[in-house]
VEXDREN-2710 file (C-alpha; in Angstrom, 1 decimal):
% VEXDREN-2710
k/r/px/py/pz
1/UNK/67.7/-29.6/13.9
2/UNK/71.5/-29.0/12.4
3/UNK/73.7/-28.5/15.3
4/UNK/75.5/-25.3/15.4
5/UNK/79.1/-24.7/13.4
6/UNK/81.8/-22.0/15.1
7/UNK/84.8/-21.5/12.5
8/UNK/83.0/-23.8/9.9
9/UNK/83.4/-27.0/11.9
10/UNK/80.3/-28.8/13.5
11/UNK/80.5/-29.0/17.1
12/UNK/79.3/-32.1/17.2
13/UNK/82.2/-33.4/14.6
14/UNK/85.2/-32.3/16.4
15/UNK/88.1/-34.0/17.4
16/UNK/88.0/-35.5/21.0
17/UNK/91.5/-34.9/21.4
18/UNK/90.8/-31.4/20.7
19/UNK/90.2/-29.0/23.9
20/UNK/87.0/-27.8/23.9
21/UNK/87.4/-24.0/24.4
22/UNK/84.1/-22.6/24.1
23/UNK/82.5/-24.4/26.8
24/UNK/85.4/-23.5/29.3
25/UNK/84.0/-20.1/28.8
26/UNK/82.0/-18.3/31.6
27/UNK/78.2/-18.7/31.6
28/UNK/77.5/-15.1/31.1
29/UNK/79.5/-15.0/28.0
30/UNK/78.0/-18.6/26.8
31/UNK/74.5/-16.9/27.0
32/UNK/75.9/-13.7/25.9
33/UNK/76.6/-15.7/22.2
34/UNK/73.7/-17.8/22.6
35/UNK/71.6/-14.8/22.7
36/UNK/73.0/-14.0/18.6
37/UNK/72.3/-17.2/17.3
38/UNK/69.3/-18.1/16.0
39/UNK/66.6/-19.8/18.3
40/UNK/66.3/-23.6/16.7
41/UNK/70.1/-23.4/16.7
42/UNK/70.4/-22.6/20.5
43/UNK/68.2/-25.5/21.5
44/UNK/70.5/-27.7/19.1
45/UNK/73.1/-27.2/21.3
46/UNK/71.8/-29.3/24.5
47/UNK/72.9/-32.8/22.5
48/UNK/76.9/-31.4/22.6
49/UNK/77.6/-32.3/26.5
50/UNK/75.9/-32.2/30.1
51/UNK/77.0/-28.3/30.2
52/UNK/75.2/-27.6/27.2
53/UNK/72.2/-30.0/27.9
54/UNK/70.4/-26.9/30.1
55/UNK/72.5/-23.9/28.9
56/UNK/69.6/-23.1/26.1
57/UNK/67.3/-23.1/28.7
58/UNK/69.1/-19.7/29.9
59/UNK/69.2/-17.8/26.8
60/UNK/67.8/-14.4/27.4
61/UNK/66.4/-14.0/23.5
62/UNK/63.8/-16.2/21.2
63/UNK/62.4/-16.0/18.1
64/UNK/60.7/-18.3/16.1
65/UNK/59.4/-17.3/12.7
66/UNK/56.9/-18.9/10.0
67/UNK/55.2/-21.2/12.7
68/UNK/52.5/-23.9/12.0
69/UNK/50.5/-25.3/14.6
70/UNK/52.3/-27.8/15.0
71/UNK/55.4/-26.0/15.5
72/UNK/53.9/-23.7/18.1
73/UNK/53.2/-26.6/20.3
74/UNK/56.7/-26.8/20.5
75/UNK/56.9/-22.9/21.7
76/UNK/54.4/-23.5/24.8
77/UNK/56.7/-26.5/25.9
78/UNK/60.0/-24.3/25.0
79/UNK/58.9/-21.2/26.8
80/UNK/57.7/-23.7/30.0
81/UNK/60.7/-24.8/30.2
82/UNK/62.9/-21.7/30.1
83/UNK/64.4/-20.7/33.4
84/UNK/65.8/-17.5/32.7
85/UNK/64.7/-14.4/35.2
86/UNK/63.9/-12.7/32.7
87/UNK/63.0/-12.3/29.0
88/UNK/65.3/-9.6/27.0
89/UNK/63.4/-10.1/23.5
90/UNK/60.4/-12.7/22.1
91/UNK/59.9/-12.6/18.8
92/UNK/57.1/-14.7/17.0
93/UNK/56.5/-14.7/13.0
94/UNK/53.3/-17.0/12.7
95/UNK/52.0/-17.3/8.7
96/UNK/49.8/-20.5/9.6
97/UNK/46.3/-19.3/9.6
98/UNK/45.8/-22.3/12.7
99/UNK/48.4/-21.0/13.9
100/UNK/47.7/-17.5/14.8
101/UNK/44.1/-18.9/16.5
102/UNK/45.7/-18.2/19.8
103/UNK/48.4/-16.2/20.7
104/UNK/47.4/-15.2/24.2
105/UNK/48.7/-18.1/26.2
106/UNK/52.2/-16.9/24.1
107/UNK/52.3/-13.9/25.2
108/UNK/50.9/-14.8/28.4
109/UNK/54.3/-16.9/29.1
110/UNK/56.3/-13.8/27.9
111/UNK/54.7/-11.8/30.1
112/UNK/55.2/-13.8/32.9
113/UNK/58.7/-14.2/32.3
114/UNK/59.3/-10.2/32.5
115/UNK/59.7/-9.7/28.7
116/UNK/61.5/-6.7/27.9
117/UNK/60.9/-6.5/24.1
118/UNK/58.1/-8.3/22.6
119/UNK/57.9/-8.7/18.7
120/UNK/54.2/-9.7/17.3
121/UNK/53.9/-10.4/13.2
122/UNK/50.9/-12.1/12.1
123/UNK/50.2/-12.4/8.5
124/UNK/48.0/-14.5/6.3
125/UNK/46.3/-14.4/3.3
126/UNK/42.9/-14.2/4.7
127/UNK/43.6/-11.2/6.1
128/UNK/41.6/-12.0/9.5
129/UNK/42.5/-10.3/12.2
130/UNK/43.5/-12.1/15.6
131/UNK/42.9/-9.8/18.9
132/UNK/45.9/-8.9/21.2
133/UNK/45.0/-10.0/24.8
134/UNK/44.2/-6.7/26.4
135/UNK/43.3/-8.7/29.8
136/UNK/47.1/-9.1/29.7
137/UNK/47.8/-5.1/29.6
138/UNK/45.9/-4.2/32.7
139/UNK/49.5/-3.5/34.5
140/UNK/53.0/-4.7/32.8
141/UNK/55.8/-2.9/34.9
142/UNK/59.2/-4.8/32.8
143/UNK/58.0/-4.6/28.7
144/UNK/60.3/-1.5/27.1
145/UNK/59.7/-2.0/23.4
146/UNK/56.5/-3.5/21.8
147/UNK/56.1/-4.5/17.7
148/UNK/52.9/-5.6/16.1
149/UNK/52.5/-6.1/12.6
150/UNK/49.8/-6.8/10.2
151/UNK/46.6/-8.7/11.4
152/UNK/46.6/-7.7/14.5
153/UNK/43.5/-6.3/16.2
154/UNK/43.8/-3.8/18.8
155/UNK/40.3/-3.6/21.3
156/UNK/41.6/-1.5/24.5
157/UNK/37.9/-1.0/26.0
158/UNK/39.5/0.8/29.2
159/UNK/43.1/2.2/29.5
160/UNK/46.1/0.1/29.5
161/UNK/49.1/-0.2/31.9
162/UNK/52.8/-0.3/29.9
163/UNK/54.2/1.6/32.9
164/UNK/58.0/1.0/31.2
165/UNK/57.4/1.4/27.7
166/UNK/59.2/3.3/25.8
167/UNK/58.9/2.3/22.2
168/UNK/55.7/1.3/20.2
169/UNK/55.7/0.3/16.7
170/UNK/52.1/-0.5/14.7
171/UNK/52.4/-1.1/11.5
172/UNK/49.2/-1.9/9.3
173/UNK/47.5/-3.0/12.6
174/UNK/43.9/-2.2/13.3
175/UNK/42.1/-0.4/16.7
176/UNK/38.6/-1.2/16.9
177/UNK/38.3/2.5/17.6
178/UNK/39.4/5.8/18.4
179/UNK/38.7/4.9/22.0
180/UNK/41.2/1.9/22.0
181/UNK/43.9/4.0/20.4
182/UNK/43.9/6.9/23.0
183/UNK/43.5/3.7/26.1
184/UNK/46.7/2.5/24.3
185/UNK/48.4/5.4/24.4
186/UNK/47.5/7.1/27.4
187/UNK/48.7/4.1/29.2
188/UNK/52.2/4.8/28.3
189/UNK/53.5/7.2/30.5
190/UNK/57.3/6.8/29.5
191/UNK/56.4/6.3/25.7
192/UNK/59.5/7.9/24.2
193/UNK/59.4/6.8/20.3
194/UNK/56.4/6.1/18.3
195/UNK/56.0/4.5/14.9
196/UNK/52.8/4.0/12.6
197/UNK/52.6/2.6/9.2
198/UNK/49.0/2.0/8.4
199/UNK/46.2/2.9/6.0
200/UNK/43.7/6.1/5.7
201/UNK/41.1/5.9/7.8
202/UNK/41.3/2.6/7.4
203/UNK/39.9/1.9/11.1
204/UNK/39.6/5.0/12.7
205/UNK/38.8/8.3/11.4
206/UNK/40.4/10.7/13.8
207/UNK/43.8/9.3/15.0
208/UNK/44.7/11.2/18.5
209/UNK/48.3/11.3/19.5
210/UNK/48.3/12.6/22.8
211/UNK/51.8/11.4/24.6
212/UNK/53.3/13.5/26.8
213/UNK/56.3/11.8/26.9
214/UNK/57.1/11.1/23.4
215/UNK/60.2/12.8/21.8
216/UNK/60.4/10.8/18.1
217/UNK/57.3/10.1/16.4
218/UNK/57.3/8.4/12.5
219/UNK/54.1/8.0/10.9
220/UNK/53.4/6.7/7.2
221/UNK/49.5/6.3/5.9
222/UNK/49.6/4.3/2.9
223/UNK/46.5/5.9/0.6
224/UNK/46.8/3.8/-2.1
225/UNK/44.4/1.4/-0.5
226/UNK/41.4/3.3/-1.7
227/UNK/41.2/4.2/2.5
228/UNK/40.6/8.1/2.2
229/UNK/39.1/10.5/5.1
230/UNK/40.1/10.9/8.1
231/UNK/43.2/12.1/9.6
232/UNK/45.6/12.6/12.7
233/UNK/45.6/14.7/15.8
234/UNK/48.8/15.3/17.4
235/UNK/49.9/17.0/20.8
236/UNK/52.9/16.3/21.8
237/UNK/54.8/18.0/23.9
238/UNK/58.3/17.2/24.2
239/UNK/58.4/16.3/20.1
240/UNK/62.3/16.4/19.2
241/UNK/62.1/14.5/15.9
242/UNK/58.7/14.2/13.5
243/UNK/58.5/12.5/10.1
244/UNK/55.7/12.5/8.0
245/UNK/55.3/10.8/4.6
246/UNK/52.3/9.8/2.6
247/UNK/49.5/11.8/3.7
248/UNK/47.8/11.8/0.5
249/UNK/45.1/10.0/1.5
250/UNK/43.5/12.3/4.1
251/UNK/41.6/14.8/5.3
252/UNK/44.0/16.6/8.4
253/UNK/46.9/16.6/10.3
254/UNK/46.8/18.8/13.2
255/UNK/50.1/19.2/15.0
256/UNK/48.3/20.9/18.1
257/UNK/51.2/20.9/20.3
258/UNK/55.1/20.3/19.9
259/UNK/57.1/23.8/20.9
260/UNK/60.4/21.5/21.3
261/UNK/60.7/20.1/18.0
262/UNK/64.0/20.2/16.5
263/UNK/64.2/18.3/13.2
264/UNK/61.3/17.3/11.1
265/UNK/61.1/14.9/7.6
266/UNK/57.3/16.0/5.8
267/UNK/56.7/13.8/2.5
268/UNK/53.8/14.3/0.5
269/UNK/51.0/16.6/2.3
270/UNK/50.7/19.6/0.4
271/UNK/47.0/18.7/-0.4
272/UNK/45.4/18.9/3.1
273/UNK/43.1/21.1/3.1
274/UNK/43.2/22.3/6.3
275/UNK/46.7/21.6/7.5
276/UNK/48.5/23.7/9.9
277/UNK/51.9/22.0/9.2
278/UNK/54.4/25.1/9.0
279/UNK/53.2/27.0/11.4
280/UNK/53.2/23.8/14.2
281/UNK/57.4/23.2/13.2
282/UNK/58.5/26.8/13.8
283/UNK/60.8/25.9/16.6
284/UNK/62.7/23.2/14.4
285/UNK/66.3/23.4/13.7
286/UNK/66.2/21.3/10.8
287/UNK/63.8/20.7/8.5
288/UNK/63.1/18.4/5.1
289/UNK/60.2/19.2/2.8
290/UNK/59.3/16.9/-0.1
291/UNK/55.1/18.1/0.1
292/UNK/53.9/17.1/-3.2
293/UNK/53.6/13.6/-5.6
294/UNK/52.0/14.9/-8.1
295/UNK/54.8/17.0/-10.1
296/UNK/52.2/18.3/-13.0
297/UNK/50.0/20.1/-10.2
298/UNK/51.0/23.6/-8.4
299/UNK/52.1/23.4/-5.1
300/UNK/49.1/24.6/-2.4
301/UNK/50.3/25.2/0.9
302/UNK/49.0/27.9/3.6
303/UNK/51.9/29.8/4.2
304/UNK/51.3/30.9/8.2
305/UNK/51.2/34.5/9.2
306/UNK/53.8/36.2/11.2
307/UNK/55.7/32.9/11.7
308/UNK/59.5/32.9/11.9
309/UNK/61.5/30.1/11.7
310/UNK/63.9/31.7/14.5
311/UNK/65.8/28.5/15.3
312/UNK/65.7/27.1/11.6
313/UNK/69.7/26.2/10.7
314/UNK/69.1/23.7/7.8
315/UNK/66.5/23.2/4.9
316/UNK/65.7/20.8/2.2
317/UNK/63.3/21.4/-0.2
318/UNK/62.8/19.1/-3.2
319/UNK/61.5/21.1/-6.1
320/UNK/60.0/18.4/-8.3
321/UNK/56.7/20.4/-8.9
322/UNK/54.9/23.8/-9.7
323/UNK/55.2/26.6/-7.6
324/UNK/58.2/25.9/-5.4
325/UNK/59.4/29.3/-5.8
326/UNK/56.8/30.7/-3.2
327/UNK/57.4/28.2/-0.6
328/UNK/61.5/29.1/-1.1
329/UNK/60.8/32.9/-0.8
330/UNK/59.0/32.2/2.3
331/UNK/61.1/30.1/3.8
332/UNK/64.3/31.9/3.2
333/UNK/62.5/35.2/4.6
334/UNK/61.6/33.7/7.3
335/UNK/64.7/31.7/8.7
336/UNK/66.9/34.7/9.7
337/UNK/70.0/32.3/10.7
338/UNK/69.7/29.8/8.2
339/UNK/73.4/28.4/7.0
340/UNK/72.5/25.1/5.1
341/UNK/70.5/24.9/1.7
342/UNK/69.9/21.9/0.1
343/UNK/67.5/21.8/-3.1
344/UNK/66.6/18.9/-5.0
345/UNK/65.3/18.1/-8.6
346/UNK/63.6/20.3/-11.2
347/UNK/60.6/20.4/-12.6
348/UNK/59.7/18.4/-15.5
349/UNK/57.8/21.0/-17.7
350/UNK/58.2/25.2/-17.4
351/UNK/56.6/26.8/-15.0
352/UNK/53.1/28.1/-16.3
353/UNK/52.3/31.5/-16.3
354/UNK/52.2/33.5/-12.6
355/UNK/54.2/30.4/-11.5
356/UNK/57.9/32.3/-12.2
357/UNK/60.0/33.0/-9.4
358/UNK/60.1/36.7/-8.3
359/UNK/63.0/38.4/-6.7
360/UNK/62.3/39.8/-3.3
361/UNK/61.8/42.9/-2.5
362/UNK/64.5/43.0/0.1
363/UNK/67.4/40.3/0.4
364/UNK/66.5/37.9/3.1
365/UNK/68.7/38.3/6.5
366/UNK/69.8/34.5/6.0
367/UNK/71.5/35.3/2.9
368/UNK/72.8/38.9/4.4
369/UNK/74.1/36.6/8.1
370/UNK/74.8/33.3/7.9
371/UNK/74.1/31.0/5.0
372/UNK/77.2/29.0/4.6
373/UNK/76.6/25.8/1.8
374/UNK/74.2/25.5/-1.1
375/UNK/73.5/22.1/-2.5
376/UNK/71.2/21.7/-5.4
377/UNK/71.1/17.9/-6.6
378/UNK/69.6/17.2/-10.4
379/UNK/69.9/21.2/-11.0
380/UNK/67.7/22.4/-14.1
381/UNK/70.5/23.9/-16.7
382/UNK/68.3/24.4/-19.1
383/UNK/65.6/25.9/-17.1
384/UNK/65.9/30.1/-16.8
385/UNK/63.8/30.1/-13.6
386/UNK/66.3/27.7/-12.0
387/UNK/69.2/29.7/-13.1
388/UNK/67.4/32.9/-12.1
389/UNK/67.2/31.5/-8.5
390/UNK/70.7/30.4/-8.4
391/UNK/72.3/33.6/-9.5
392/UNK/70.4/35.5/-7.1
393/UNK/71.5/33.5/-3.8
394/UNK/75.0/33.3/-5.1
395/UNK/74.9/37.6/-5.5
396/UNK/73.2/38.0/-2.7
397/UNK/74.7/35.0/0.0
398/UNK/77.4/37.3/1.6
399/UNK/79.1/34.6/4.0
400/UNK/78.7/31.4/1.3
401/UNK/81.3/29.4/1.9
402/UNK/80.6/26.5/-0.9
403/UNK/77.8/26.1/-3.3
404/UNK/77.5/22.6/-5.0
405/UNK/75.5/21.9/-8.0
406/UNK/74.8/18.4/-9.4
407/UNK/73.4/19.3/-13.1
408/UNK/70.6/17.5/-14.2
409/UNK/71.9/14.4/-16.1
410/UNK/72.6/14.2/-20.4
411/UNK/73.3/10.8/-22.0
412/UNK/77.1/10.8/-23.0
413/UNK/75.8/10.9/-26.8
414/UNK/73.5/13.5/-26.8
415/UNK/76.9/15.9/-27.6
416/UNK/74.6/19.0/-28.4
417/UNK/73.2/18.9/-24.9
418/UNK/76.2/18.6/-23.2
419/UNK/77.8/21.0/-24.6
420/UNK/74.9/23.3/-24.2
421/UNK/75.0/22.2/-20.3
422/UNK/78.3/23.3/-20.3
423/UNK/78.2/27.0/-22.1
424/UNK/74.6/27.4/-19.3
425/UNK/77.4/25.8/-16.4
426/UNK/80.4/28.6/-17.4
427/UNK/77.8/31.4/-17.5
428/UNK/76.7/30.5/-14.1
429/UNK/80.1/30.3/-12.7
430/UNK/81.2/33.6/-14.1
431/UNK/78.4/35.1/-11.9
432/UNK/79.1/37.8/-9.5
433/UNK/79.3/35.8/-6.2
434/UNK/78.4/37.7/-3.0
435/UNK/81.0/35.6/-0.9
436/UNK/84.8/36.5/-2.5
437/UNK/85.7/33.1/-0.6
438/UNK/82.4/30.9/-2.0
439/UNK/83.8/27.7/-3.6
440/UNK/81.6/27.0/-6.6
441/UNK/81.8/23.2/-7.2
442/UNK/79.8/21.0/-10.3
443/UNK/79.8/17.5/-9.3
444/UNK/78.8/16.0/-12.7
445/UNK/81.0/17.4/-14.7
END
């Protein structure tokens, strides 16, 4: 093992006559260091002197990555010999399929030295999975953040004990069924943020997310796995911050509960057929809408009945798709205080016929109140259904205080466009604005 360098001279080289600074300091602060440097190179450090022969022994963080068997021979002795009360963070990497065979005298050793974060990646490429120790969850009153990645198996057969946790992450890990997910959950009564990364129904079908607790939940289902079915049940309470991305792959996402949300991300789940996914984020203050992949099919969305975004004070849409025009009506119409706009993209071929955006009957209170900025990014010049849009909320936007458009992009020799951009970009800005103090900006030009 290389012995550790501090301003690029080994510690092991310097000059006698030299006074040794570092190891005058206190041993808080030693360990404090310690703690940043990586694990091989903290244990390097007992050869320096007698104070630094038991120091490593202290260090409150480990992680070992890419370990063979051999190696993680080394990691039962290491973690027997460590003295410190507690554990602040284990992390293990293990790639050797050997390796992996048994990890729950590890974690067992982690446990028993109060680990407050523990960090699980096992990955190999015969994809077998190795089961956490669930005999090991029955009661854990010290871990606060727990990571497993990749071939992990999950069997909870009754309910688990994490009586401090308050962040889970599982990504691409498998439950043995729906059973062991909600035991896992359930058993988290302080569970604050929750992420999953993992593929369609690739081991459960119906994926309940029922946390009281939780405030930030991040889920990704990766479809492209030829996993489909299936889909996610969610009730959570005291929701303050949801993303949702990739849900092309399923069936449902039911958002049963979550009256304090206040900013949600939703990628990419305009296709659920029976999707309740507006009318569960009415009380959010901020929301982002990218709902579509496929940019040659018409958006489909069920827009919810009598639902007003009363708390709604910023939107993003991207408009890379058919149809966006509905879902803008709506959303304007129904967020009587919005003041932020943000639109991105355009769509790649004209809308088809009955797809054209259609003025409103009656200017939306938004535009009448309190909309203050519009940003469209990769604006359409060329597009009349674009432009219609934009001259309509810069007429009608009585308190706009800056609108910002980023015109699609033209190659610098493709002269006849850009001076065509320009004529479409002066006819826009002659426009009767609403606002006699909007601040009409083209970033491109």
């Amino acid at each position: 093992m290389t012995c550790s360098k501090i301003g690029g001279e080994s510690l092991r080289n310097r000059d006698p006559m030299k006074k040794d600074m570092i190891s005058e300091l206190p041993e808080a602060l030693l360990l404090h260091i310690l703690s940043y440097v990586p694990t091989e190179d903290v244990i390097a450090t007992s050869v320096l002197s007698k104070r630094w022969k038991s120091l490593w022994k202290m260090v409150p963080k480990l992680e070992f990555k890419f370990l063979s068997m051999l190696r993680i021979d080394d990691v039962y002795r290491l973690l027997i010999l460590h003295k410190a009360p507690f554990l602040e963070s284990f992390h293990l990497k293990i790639e050797d399929a050997k390796g992996r065979s048994d990890i729950s005298f590890l974690i067992g050793i982690a446990f028993s030295h109060h680990v407050r974060e523990l960090v699980l990646n096992l990955c190999h490429d015969d994809q077998k999975k190795v089961r956490f120790p669930s005999v090991l969850c029955s009661y854990n009153n010290t871990l606060e953040v727990l990571e497993l990645a990749q071939d992990v198996l999950l069997d909870f057969p009754s309910r688990v004990c994490f009586n401090a946790l308050r962040e889970l992450h599982l990504c691409h890990v498998e439950f043995k069924d729906e059973e062991s997910v909600c035991n896992l959950l359930s058993g988290c009564p302080r569970l604050q943020d929750l992420v999953v990364e993992r593929y369609s129904s690739f081991d459960v079908e119906t994926y309940t997310i029922a946390v009281p607790s939780l405030q930030r939940l991040t889920i990704e289902d990766d479809g492209s796995q030829d996993m489909y079915g299936g889909g996610y049940v969610i009730n959570a309470p005291s929701l303050k911050y949801l993303s949702i991305k990739d849900l092309y792959g399923i069936d449902f996402c039911l958002i049963e509960n979550a009256p304090e949300l206040v900013e949600a991300d939703i990628n990419d789940v305009s296709h659920i057929d029976n999707e309740n996914i507006l009318a569960s984020l009415t009380s959010a203050k901020r929301l982002s809408f990218q709902l579509t992949m496929f940019l040659y099919l018409p958006l489909c969305i069920k827009y919810p009945t009598g639902s007003i975004f009363y708390q709604l004070v910023s939107l993003e849409l991207d408009i890379k798709g058919i149809n966006w025009w509905n879902l803008l009506s709506f959303m304007l119409d129904s967020s009587p205080k919005l003041q932020s706009l943000k639109l991105d993209g355009s769509c790649w071929e004209d809308c088809p016929v009955g797809w054209e955006w259609n003025e409103p009957k009656c200017v939306p209170e938004c535009l009448l109140l309190h909309l203050e900025t519009l940003v469209w990014r990769s604006y359409g010049w060329q597009r009349e259904d674009e432009k219609q849009v934009a001259t309509y909320i810069l007429k009608n936007a009585k308190q706009l205080k800056k609108a910002t458009f980023d015109p699609a992009y033209v190659g610098p020799k493709e002269l006849e466009k850009l001076e065509k951009r320009r004529e479409m970009l002066n006819e826009l800005a002659s426009v009767a604005r609403g606002s006699t103090s909007c601040h009409l900006v083209f970033e491109s030009e």
